[in-house]
Phi, psi and omega in degrees: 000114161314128204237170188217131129248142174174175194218155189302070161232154169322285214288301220285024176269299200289009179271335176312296190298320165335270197328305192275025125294344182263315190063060173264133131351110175208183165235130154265132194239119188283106178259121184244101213292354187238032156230015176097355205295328176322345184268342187295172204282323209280001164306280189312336150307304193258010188172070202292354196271008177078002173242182165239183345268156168253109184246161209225091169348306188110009185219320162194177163286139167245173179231191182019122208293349202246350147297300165332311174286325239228295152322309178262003179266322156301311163308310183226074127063348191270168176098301204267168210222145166301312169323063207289352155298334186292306210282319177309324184294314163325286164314308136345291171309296191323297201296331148330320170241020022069284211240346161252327215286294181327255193336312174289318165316273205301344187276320151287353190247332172280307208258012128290314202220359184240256179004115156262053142227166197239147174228076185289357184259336140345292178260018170260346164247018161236354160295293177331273208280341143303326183291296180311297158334304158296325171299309198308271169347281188319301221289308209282343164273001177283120191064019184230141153256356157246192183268010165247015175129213217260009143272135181259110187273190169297320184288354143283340181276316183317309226261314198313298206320297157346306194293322192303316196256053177296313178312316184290358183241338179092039162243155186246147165259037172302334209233018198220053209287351182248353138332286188296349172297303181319314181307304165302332175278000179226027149262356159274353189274142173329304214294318175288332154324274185311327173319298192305325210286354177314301209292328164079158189313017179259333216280159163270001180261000000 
């Protein structure tokens, strides 16, 4: 049996929105990352850098969520496109939000909401490089319905989780009318629906 550990986190979401869209078979196995479990030897067996999530094939572990992504979209074929141009952008995208959309999103969501001392010259620059991300996002949603053409890949799934709680970080799609379509539209599919239900009514998603 193929196993997801995770936790009422952005990544174990977007592997979670993977799976029910694939209707793959799984265990969800709950690591409860803010009482430490992550840290424990038999975690830390299977993921030695300590986050989550970790899915566990039936052959190995995997780690890092947009590998993850990335992988199992190669195993059962769904996510990818004939088109290796399409699948370069798609990757693209994977790295993209990896190393800028992730990081900054989040550095806005610690200093909102984790960090007990507040640090305003912090989150007022890295809210600047989320707000340019979503113009970045909208433009690139312009005449397009996913963000790589008329298929909705991993790289829309990478991208969402963030997006999705834009209210719970103080960012607006007001002015980013074809972002918030993409957005609404894949927050209607059963497989993102279902995704959420892992997490239960405390979550922010």
């Amino acid at each position: 049996m193929m196993k997801l550990y995770g936790y009422d986190t952005i990544n174990t979401l977007k592997v979670l929105m993977f799976l029910q869209e694939t209707n793959v078979e799984f265990e969800f196995v709950p690591i409860n990352i803010r009482a430490g479990e992550q840290h424990k030897p038999e975690f830390l067996a299977i993921n030695p850098a300590g986050k989550v999530p970790v899915f566990y094939d039936g052959e190995q572990y995997l780690s890092e969520s947009n590998s993850i992504l990335f992988k199992l979209a190669q195993k059962t074929g769904w996510g990818l496109v004939d088109d290796p141009r399409i699948n370069d952008q798609m990757i693209m995208w994977l790295f993209y939000q990896a190393s800028t959309q992730g990081p900054h999103f989040g550095q806005v969501e610690h200093w909102c909401h984790i960090a007990k001392t507040s640090n305003p010259e912090a989150l007022t620059q890295h809210r600047a490089i989320a707000n340019r991300t979503i113009e970045y996002l909208n433009h690139q949603l312009n005449g397009k319905q996913y963000i790589c053409g008329d298929t909705y890949t991993i790289a829309d799934i990478a991208l969402f989780p963030w997006l999705h709680v834009h209210d719970h970080l103080g960012l607006s799609l007001d002015k980013a009318e074809h972002l918030a379509r993409w957005l609404d539209q894949i927050r209607a599919r059963p497989a993102t629906v279902n995704a959420h239900s892992f997490f239960g009514s405390r979550s922010i998603f």
